[in-house]
N, CA, C and O atoms as CSV, one atom per row, in Angstrom:
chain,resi,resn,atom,element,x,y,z
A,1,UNK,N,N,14.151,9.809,-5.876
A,1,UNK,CA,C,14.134,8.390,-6.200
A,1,UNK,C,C,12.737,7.860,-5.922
A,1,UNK,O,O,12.234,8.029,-4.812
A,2,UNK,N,N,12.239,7.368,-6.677
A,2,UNK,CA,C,10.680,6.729,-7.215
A,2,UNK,C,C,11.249,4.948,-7.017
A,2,UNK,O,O,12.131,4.607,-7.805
A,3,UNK,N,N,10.851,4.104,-6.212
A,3,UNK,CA,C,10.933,2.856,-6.143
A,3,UNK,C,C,9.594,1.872,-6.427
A,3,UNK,O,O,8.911,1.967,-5.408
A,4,UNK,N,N,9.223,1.364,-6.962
A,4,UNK,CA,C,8.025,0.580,-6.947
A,4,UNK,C,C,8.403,-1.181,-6.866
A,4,UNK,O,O,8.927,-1.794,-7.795
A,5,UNK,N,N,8.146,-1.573,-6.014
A,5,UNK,CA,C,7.882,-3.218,-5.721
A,5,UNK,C,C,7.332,-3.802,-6.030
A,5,UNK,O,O,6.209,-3.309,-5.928
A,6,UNK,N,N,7.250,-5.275,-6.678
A,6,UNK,CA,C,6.194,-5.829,-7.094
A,6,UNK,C,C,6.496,-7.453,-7.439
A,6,UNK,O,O,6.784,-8.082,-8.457
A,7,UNK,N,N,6.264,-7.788,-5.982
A,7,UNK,CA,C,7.223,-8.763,-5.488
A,7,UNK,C,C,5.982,-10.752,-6.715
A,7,UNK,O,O,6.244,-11.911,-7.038
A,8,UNK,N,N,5.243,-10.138,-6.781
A,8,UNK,CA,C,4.812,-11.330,-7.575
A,8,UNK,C,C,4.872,-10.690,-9.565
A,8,UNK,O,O,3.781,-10.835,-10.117
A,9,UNK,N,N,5.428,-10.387,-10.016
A,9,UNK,CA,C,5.844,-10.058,-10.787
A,9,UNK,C,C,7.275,-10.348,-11.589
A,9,UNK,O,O,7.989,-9.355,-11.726
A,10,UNK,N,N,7.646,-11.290,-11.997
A,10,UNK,CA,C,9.356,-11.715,-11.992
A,10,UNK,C,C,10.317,-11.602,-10.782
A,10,UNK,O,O,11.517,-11.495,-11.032
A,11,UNK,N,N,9.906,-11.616,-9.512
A,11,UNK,CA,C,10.659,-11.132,-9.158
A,11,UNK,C,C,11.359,-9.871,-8.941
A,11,UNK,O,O,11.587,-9.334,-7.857
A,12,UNK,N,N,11.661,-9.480,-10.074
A,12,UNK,CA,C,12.310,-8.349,-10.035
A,12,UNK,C,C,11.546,-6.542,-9.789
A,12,UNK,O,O,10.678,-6.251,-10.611
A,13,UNK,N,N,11.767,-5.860,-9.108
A,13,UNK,CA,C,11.483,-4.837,-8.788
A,13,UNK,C,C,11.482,-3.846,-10.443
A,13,UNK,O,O,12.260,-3.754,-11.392
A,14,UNK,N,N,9.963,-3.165,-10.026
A,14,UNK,CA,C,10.678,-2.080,-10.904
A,14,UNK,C,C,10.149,-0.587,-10.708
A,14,UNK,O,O,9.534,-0.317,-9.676
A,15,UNK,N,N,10.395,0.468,-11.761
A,15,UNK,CA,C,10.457,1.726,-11.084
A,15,UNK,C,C,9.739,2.446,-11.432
A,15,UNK,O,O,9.381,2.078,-12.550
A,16,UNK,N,N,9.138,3.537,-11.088
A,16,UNK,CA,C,8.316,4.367,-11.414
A,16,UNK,C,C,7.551,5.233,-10.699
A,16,UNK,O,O,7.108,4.712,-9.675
A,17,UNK,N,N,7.217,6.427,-10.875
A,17,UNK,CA,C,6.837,7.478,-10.191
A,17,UNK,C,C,5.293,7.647,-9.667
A,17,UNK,O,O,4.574,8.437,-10.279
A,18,UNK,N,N,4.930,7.147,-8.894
A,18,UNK,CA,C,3.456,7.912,-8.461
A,18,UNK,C,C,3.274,9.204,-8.957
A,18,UNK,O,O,4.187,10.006,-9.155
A,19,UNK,N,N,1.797,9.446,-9.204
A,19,UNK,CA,C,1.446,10.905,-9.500
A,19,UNK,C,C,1.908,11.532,-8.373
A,19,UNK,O,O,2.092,10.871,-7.351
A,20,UNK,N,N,2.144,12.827,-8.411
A,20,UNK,CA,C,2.207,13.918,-7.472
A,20,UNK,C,C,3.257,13.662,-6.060
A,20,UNK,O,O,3.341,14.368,-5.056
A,21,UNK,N,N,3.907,12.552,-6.355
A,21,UNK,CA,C,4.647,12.179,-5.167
A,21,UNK,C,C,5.986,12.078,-5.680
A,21,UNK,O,O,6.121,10.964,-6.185
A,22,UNK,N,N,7.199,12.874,-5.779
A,22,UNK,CA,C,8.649,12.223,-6.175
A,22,UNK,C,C,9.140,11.434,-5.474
A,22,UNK,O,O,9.612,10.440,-6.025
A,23,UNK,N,N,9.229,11.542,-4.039
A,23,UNK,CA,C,10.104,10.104,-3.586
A,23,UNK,C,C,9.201,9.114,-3.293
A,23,UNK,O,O,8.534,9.404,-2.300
A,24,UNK,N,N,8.956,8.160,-3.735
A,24,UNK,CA,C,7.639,7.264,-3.116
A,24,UNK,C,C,8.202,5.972,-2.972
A,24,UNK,O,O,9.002,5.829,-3.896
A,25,UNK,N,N,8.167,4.934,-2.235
A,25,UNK,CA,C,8.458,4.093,-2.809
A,25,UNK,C,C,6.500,3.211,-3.054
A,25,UNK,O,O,5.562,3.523,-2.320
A,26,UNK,N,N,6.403,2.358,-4.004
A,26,UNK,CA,C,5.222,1.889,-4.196
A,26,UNK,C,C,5.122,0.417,-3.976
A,26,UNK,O,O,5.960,-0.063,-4.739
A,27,UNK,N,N,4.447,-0.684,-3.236
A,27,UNK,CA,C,4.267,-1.853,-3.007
A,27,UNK,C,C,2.787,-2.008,-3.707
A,27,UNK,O,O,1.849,-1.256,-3.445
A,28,UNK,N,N,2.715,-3.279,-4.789
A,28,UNK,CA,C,1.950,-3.650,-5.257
A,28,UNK,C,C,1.368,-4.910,-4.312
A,28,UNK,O,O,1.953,-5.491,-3.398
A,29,UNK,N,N,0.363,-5.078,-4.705
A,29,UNK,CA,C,-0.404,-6.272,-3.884
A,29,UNK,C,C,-0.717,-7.322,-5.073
A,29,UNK,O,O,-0.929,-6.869,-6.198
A,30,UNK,N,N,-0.753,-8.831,-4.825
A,30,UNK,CA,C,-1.352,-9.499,-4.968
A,30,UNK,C,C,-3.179,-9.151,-5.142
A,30,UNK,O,O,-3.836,-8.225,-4.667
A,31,UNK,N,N,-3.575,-10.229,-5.955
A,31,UNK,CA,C,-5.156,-10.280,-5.860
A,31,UNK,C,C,-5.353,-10.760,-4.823
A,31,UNK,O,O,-5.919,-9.777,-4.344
A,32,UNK,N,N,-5.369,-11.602,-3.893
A,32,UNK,CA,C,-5.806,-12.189,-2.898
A,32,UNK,C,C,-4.764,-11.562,-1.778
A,32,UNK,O,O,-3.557,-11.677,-1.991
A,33,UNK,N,N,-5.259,-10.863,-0.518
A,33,UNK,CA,C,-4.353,-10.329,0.154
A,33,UNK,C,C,-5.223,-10.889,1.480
A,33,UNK,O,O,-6.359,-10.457,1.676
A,34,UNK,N,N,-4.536,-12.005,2.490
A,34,UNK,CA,C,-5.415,-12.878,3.031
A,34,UNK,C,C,-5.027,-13.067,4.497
A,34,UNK,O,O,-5.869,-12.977,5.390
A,35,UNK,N,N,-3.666,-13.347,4.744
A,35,UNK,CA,C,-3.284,-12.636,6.070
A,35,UNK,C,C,-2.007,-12.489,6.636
A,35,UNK,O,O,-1.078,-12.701,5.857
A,36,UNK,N,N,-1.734,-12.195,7.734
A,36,UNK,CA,C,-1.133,-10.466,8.065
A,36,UNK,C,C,0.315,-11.294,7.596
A,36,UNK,O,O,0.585,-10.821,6.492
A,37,UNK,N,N,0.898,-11.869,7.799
A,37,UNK,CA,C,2.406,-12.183,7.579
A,37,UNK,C,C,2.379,-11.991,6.103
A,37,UNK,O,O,3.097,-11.033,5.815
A,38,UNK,N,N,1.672,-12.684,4.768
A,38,UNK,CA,C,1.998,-11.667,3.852
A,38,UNK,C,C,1.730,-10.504,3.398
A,38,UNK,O,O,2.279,-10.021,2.408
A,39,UNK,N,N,0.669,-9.826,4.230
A,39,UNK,CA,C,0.884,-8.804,4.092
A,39,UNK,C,C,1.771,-7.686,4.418
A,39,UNK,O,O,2.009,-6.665,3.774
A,40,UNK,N,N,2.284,-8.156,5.738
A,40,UNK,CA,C,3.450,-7.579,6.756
A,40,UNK,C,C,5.201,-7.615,5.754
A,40,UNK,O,O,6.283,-7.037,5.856
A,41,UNK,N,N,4.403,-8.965,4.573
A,41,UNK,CA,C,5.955,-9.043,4.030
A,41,UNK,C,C,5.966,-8.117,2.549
A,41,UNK,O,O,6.922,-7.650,1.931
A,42,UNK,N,N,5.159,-8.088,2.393
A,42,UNK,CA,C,4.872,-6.843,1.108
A,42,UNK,C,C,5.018,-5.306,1.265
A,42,UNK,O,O,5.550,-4.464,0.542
A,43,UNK,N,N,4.174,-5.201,2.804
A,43,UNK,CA,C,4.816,-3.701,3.577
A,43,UNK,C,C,6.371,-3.799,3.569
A,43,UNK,O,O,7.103,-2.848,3.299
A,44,UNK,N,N,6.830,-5.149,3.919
A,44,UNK,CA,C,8.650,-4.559,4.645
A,44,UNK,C,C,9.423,-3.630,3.956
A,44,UNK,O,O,10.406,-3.088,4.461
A,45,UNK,N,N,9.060,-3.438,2.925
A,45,UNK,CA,C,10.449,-2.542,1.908
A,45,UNK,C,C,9.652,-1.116,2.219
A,45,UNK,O,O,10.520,-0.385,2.694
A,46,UNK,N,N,8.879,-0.667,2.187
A,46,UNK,CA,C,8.118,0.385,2.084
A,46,UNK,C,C,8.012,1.120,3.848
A,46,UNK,O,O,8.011,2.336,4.037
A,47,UNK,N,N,7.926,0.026,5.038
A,47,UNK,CA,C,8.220,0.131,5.833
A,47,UNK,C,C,9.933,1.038,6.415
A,47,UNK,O,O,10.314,1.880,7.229
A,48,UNK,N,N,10.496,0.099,5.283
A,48,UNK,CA,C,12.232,-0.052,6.089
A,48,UNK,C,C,12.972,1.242,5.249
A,48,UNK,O,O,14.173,1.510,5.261
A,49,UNK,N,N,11.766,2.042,4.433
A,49,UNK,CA,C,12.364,3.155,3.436
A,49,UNK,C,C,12.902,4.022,4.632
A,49,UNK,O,O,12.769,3.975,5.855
A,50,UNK,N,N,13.710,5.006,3.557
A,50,UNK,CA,C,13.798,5.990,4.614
A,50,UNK,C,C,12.867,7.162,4.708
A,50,UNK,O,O,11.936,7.531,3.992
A,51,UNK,N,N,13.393,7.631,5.795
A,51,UNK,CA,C,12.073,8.750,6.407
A,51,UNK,C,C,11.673,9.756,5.554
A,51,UNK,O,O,10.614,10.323,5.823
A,52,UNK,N,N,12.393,10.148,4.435
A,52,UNK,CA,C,11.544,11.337,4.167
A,52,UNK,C,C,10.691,10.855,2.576
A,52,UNK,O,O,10.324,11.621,1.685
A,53,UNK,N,N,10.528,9.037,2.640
A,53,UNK,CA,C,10.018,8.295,1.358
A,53,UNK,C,C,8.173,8.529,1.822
A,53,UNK,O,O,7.637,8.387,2.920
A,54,UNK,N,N,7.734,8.824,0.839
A,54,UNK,CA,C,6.045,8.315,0.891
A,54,UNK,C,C,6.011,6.944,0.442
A,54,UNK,O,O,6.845,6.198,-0.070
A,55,UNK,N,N,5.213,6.869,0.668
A,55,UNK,CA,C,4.844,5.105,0.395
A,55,UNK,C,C,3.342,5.129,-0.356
A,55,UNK,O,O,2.458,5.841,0.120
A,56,UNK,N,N,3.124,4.403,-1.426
A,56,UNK,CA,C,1.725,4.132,-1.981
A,56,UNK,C,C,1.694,2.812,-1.956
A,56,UNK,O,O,2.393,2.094,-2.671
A,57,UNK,N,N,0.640,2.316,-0.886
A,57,UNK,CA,C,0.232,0.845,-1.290
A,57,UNK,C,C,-0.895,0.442,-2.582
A,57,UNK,O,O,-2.125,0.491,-2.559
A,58,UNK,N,N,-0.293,0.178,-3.302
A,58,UNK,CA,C,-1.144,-0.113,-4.567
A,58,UNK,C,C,-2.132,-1.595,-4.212
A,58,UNK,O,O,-1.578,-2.695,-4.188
A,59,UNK,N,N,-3.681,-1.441,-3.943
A,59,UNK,CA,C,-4.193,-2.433,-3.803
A,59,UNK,C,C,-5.021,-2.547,-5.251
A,59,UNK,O,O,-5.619,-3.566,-5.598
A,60,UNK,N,N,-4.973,-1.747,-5.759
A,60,UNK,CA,C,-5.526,-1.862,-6.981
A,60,UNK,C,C,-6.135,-3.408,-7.712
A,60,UNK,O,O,-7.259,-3.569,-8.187
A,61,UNK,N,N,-5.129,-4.340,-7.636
A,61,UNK,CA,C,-5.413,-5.908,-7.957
A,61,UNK,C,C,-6.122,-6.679,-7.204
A,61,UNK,O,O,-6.296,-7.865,-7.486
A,62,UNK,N,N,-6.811,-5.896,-5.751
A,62,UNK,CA,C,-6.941,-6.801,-4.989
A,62,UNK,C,C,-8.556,-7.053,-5.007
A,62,UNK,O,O,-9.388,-6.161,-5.175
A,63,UNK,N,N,-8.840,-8.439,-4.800
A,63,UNK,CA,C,-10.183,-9.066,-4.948
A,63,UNK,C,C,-10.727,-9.566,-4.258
A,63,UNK,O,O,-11.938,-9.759,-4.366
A,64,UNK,N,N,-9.740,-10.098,-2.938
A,64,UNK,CA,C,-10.076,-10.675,-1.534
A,64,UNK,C,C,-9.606,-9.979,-0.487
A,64,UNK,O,O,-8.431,-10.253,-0.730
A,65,UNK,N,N,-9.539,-9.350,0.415
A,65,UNK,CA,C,-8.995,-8.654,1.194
A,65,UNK,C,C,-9.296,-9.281,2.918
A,65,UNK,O,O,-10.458,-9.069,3.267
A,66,UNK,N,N,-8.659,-9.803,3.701
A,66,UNK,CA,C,-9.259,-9.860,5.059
A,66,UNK,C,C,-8.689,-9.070,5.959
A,66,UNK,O,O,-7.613,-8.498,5.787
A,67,UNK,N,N,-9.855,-8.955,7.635
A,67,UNK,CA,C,-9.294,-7.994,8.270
A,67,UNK,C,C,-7.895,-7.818,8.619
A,67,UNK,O,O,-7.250,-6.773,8.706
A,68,UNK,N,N,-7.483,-9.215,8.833
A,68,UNK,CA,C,-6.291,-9.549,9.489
A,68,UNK,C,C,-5.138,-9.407,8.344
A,68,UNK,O,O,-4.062,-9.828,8.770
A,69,UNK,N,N,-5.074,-8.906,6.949
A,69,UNK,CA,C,-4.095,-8.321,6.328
A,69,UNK,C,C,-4.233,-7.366,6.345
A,69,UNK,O,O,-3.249,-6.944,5.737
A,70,UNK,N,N,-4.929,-6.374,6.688
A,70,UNK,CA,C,-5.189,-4.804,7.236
A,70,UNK,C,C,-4.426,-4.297,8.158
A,70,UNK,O,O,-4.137,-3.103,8.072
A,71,UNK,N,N,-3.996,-4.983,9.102
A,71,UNK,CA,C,-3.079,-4.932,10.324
A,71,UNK,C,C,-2.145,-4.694,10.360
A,71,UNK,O,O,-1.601,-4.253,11.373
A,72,UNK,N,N,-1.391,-4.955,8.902
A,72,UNK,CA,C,0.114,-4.552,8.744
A,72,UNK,C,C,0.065,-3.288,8.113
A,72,UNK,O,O,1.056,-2.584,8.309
A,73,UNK,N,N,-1.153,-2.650,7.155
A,73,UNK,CA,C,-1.249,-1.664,6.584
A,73,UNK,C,C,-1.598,-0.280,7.539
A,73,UNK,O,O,-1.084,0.835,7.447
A,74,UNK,N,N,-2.530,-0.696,8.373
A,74,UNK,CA,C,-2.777,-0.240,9.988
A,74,UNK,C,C,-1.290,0.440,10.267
A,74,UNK,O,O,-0.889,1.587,10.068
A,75,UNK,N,N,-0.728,-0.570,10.733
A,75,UNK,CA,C,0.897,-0.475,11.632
A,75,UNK,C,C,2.021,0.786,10.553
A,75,UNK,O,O,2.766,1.707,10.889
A,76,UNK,N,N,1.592,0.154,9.080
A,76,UNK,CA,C,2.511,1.170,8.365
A,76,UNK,C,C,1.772,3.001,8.403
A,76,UNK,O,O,2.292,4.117,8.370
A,77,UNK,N,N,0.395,2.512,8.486
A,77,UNK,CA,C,0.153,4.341,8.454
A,77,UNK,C,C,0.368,5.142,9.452
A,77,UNK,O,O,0.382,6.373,9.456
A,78,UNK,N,N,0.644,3.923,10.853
A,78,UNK,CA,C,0.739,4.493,12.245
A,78,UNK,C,C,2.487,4.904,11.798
A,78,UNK,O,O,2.912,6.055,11.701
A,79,UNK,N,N,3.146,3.876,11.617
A,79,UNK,CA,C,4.352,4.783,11.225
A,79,UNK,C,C,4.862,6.191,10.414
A,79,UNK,O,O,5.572,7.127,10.783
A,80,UNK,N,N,4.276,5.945,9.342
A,80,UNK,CA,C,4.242,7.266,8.313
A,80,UNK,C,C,3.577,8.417,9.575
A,80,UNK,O,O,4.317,9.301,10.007
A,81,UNK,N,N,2.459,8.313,9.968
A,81,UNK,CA,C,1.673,8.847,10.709
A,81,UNK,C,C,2.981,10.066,11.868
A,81,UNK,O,O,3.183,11.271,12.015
A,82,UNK,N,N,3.585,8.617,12.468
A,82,UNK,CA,C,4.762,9.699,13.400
A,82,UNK,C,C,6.148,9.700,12.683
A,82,UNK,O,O,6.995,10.067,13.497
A,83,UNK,N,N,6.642,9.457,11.591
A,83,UNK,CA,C,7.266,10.267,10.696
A,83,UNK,C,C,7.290,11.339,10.084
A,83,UNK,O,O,8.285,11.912,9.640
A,84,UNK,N,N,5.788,11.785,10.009
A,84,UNK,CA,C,5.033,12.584,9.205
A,84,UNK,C,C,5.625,12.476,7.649
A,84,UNK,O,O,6.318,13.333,7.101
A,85,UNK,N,N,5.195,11.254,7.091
A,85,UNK,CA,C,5.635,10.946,5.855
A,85,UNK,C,C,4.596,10.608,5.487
A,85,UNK,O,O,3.807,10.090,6.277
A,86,UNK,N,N,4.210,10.847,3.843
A,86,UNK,CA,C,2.791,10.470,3.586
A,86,UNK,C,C,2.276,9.051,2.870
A,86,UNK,O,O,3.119,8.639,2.073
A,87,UNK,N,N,1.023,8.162,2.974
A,87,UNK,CA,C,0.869,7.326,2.659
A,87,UNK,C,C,-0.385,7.641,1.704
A,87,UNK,O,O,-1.264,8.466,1.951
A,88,UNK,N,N,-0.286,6.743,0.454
A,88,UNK,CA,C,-1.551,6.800,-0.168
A,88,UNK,C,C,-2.029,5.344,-0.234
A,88,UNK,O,O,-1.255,4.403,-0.059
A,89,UNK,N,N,-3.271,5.205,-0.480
A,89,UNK,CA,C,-3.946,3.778,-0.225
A,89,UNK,C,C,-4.287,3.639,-2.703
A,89,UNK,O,O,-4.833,4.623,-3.201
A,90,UNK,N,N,-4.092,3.058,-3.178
A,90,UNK,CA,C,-4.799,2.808,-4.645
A,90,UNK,C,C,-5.689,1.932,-3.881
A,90,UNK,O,O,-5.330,1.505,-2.784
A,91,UNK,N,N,-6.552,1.707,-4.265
A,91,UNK,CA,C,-7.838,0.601,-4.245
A,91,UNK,C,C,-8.495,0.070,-5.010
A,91,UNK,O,O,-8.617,0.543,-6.140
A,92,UNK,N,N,-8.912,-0.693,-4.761
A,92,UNK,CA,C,-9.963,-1.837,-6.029
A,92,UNK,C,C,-11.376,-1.398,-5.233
A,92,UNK,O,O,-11.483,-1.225,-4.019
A,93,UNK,N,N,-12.067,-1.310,-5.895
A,93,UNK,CA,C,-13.934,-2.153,-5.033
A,93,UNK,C,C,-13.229,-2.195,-3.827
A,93,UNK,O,O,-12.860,-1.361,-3.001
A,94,UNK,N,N,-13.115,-3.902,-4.018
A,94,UNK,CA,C,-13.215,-4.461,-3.074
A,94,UNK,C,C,-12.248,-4.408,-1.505
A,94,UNK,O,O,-12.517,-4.821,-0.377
A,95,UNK,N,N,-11.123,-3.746,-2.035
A,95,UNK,CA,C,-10.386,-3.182,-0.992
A,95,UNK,C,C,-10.778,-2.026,-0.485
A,95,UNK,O,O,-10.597,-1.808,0.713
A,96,UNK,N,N,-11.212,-1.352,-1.075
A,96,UNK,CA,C,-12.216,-0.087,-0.819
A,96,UNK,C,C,-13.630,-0.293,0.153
A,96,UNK,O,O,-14.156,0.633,0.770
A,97,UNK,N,N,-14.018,-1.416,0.147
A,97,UNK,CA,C,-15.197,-1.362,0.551
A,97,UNK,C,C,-15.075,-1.993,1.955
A,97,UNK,O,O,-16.028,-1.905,2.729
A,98,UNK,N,N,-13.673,-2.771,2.395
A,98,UNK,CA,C,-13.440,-3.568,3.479
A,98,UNK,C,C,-12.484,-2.364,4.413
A,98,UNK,O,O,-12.297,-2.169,5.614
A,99,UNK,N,N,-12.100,-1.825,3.358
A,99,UNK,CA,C,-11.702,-0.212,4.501
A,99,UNK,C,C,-12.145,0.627,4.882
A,99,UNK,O,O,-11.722,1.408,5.735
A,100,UNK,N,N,-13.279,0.620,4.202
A,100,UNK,CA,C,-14.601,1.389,4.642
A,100,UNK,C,C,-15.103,0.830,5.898
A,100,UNK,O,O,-15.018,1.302,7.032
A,101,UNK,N,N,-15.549,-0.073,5.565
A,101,UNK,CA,C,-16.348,-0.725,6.440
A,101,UNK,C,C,-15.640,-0.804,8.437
A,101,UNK,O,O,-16.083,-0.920,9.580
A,102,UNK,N,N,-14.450,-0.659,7.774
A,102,UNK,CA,C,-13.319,-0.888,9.196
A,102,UNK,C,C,-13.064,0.238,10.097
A,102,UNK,O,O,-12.464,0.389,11.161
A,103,UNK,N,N,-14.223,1.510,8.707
A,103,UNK,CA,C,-13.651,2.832,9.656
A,103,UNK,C,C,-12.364,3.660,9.178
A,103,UNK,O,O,-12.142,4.828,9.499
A,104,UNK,N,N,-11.496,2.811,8.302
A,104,UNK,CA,C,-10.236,3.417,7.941
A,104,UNK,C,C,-10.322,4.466,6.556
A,104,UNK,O,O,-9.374,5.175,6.217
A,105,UNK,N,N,-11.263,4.433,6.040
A,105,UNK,CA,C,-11.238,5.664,5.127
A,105,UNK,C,C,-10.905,7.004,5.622
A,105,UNK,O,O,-10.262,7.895,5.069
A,106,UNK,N,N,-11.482,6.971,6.797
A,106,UNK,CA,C,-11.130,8.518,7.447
A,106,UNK,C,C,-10.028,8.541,7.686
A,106,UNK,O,O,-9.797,9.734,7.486
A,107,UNK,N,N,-8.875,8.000,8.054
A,107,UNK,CA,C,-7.469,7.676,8.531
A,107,UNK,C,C,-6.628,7.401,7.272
A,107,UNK,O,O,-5.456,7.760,7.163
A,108,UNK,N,N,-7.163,6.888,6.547
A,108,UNK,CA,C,-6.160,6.715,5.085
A,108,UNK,C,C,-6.778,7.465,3.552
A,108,UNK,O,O,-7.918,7.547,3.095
A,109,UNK,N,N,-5.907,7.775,3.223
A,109,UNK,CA,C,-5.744,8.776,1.939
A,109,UNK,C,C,-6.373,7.527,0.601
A,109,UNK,O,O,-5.449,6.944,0.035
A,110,UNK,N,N,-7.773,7.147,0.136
A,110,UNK,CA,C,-7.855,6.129,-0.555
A,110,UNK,C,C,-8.071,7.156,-1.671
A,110,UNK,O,O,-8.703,8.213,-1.673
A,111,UNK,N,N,-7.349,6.524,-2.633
A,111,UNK,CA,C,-7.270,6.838,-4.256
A,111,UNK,C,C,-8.033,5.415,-5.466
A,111,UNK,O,O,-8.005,4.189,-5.358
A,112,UNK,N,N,-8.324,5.849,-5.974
A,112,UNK,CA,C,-9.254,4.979,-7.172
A,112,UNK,C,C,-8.292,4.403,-7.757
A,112,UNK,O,O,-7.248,4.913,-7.352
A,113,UNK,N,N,-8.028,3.319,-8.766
A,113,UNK,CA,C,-7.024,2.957,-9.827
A,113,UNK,C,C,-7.216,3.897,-10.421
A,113,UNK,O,O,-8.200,4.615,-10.240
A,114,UNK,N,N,-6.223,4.129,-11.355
A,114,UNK,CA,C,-6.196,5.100,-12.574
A,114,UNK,C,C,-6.718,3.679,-13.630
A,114,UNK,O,O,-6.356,2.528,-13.384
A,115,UNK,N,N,-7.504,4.006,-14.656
A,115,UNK,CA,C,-7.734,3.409,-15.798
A,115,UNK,C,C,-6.413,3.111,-16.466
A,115,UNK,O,O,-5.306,3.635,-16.341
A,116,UNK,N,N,-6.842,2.140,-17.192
A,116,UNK,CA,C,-5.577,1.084,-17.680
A,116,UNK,C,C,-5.275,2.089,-19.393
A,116,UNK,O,O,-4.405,1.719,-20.181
């Protein structure tokens, strides 16, 4: 089971498979990802999966990023981390360049968008 979220989008959830990952579930981001409570609320489903789900946070859209929405993404890799379940990071630039900068590239699995 492949789940993807994408909570500013109708509402409604929808589905689809990450590359190379069958159970994943995937949380999309907003463009502006600004601080930690919505970010903490975009993790929750991806968080509350079960244990043997990978999770891809798709930041791909994102254009603003601050430290303090990092914190919940932080907390989810520390989880996956002692699950031993795997996390992938999608990135934009600009989410890319504020996870860099934080040190967390080495700690998180960052992937490029795929072209549209």
């Amino acid at each position: 089971m492949s789940t993807m979220t994408d909570p500013y989008e109708n509402g409604v959830p929808r589905f689809g498979t990450p590359a190379d990952i069958a159970d994943a579930i995937t949380v999309r981001a907003p463009a502006e990802l600004d601080d930690a409570e919505a970010a903490a609320q975009l993790l929750a489903p991806a968080a509350a999966s079960p244990r043997g789900t990978a999770i891809v946070a798709d930041l791909s859209a994102v254009t603003h990023l601050t430290t303090e929405a990092v914190v919940p993404l932080v907390a989810v890799a520390q989880q996956c981390l002692d699950e031993g379940r795997q996390l992938r990071v999608v990135a934009s630039a600009v989410a890319r360049q504020k996870l860099t900068r934080l040190g967390l590239d080495t700690v998180l699995s960052l992937d490029p968008p795929t072209p549209a």
